[in-house]
N, C-alpha and C positions, 0 to 999 in steps of 0.2 A: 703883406704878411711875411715875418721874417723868424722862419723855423729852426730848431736845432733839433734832431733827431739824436739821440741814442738810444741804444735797441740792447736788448740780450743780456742783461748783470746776473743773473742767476742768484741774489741775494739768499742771505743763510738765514737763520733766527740769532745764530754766532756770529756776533759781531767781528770775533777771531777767526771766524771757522773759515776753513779751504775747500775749494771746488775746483776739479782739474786742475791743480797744485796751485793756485793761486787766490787771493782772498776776495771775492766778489767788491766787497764793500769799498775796501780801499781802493780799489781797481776805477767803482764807480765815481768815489769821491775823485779819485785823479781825472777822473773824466771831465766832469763838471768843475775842477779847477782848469783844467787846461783847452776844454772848448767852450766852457761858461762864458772869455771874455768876447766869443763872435756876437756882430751884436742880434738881438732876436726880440721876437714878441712873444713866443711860445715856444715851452720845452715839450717834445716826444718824447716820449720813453714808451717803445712799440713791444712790448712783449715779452716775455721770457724773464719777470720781473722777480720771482721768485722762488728759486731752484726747493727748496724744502716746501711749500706751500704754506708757510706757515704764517700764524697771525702775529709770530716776530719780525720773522723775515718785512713783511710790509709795514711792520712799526718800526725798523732800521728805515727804509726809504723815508718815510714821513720823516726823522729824526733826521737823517740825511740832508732833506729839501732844506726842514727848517735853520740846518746848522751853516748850507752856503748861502741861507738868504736869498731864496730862492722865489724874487717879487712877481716874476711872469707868471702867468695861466700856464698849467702846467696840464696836460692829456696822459691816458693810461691807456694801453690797450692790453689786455690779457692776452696770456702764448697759451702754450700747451704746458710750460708750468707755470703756471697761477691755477689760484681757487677765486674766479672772479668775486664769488660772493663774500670770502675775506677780502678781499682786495677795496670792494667798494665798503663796507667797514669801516676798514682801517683810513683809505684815503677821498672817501668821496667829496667830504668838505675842503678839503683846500686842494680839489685837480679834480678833472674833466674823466669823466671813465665810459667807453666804449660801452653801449652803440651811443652816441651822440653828435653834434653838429656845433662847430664853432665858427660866429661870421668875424671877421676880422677888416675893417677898412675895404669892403668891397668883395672881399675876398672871402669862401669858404673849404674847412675843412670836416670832413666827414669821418669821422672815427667808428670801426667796425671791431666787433667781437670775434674771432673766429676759435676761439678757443673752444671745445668740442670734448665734455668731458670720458674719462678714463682714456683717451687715445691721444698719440703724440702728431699725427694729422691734422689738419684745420676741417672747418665748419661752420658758414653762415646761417643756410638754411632756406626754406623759402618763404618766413614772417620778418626773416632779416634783411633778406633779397625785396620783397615788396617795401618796407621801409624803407631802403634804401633808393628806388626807384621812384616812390615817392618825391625823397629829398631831393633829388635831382631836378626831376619833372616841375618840382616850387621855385625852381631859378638855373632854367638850363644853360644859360647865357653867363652866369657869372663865375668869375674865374676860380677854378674847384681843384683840391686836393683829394685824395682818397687814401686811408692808411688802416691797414691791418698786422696784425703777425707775419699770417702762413705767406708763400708768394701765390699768387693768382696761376700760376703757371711752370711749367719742367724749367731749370733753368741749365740744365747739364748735366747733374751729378745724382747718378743713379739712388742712391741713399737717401738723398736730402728728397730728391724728386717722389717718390714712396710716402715721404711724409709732407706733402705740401697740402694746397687749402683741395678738399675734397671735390668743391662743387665750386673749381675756380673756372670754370668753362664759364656757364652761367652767369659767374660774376662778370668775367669780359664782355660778354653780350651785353649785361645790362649799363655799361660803362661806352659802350662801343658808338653808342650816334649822340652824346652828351656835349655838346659844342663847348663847352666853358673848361672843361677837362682837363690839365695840362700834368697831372704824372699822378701815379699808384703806388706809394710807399710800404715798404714790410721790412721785417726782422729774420729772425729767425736761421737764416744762413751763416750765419756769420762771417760774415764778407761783402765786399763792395761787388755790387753787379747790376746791370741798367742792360733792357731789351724797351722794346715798344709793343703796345697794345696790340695784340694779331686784329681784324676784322672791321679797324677803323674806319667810319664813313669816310666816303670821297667827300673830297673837301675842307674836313676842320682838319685843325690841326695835330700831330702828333702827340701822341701820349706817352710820358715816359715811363717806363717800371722800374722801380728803385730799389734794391736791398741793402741793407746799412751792414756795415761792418757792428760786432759786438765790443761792449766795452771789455769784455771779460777776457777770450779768446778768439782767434780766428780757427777756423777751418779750411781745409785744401780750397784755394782758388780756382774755381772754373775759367774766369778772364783774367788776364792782367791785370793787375793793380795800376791805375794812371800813377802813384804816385812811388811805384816801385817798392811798396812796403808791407805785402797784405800780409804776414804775420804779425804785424801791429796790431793793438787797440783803434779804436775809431768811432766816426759817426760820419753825421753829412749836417750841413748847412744846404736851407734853398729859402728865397725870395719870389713870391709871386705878388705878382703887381693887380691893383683891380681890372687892367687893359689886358690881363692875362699873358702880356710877359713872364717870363721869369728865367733862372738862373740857379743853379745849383753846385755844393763843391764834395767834395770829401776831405774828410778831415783825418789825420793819422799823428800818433803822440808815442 
């Protein structure tokens, strides 16, 4: 399974319209021309999809997808701004919308809701948490992604940490003795940043946690940018193999 993540457009119902002085859309469209050509099976787009919440705002994305020909399976996961219930609407026939399960050549990914309405915090819950434990438990051996908005956990920065997933304890627990495992994707920060799973059984192997830089804007870096750029736009590229190999990059434009 060979992913392209971008995370965070903050999309308008104005197709003109500015967010943080710059114009979400074109922003995104530049993304998906210039990380489009990595090659992939599926596109992520993890959150923060629609800064106004509106049912334009996600008729732009739709207009968007179809306008770069946009032939992969495409997944949605709701932030803290989306109205999932627009969202799935507007896009549920042509892309994958959160909470759901995509198999891929051996390989799955798990897409989680954490969107949590009236609050800018995340939110599973515990009917989302048993679903998800579930899905696990139907093939703990097989090589598994996990992707949400909020991050599962503080990742540095006092602000951002205030607003992250509420009941991301929990989620690591339930994440934490899953042999097929191999990394926990989110948005939301707006920046490139990678920790590992706290409470990982002895034995399997490491888990990564991933936050994707936004197409739109960055935010104060907590780590280094490997690629010495994090005021950039971005995303990330990663490949997981059925043997549960895999490889990951970030991408900066």
């Amino acid at each position: 399974m060979r992913l392209l993540q971008l995370s965070d457009p903050h999309l308008l119902a104005d197709p003109s319209g500015v967010y943080r002085q710059v114009q979400p859309l074109a922003r995104l469209r530049l993304a998906l021309e210039r990380a489009g050509p990595q090659p992939h099976d599926l596109l992520l787009l993890s959150g923060d999809l629609c800064q106004d919440e509106s049912w334009g705002g996600y008729a732009r994305l739709r207009e968007l997808l179809a306008e770069r020909a946009v032939q992969r399976p495409v997944a949605l996961l709701p932030g803290n701004h989306d109205q999932p219930a627009l969202l799935r609407m507007a896009l549920a026939r042509s892309a994958m919308v959160a909470p759901a399960v995509i198999d891929h050549h051996g390989c799955r990914l798990v897409l989680l809701d954490s969107h949590r309405a009236g609050q800018i915090g995340g939110w599973l819950g515990e009917s989302q948490l048993a679903w998800l434990a579930g899905q696990l438990a139907s093939a703990p051996d097989r090589a598994t992604l996990v992707a949400l908005h909020h991050p599962p956990l503080a990742i540095g920065d006092p602000g951002l940490d205030a607003i992250a997933l509420g009941d991301g304890r929990q989620l690591l627990q339930c994440l934490a003795a899953v042999p097929g495992l191999r990394a926990v994707l989110f948005g939301h920060i707006h920046q490139h940043w990678q920790g590992w799973l706290p409470g990982r059984a002895a034995g399997l192997e490491p888990v990564a946690l991933l936050g994707c830089p936004s197409t739109l804007c960055s935010f104060p870096a907590v780590q280094a940018c490997p690629l010495g750029r994090p005021q950039d736009p971005g995303g990330r590229w990663l490949q997981l193999e059925a043997s549960g190999a895999w490889r990951q990059r970030l991408l900066r434009w």
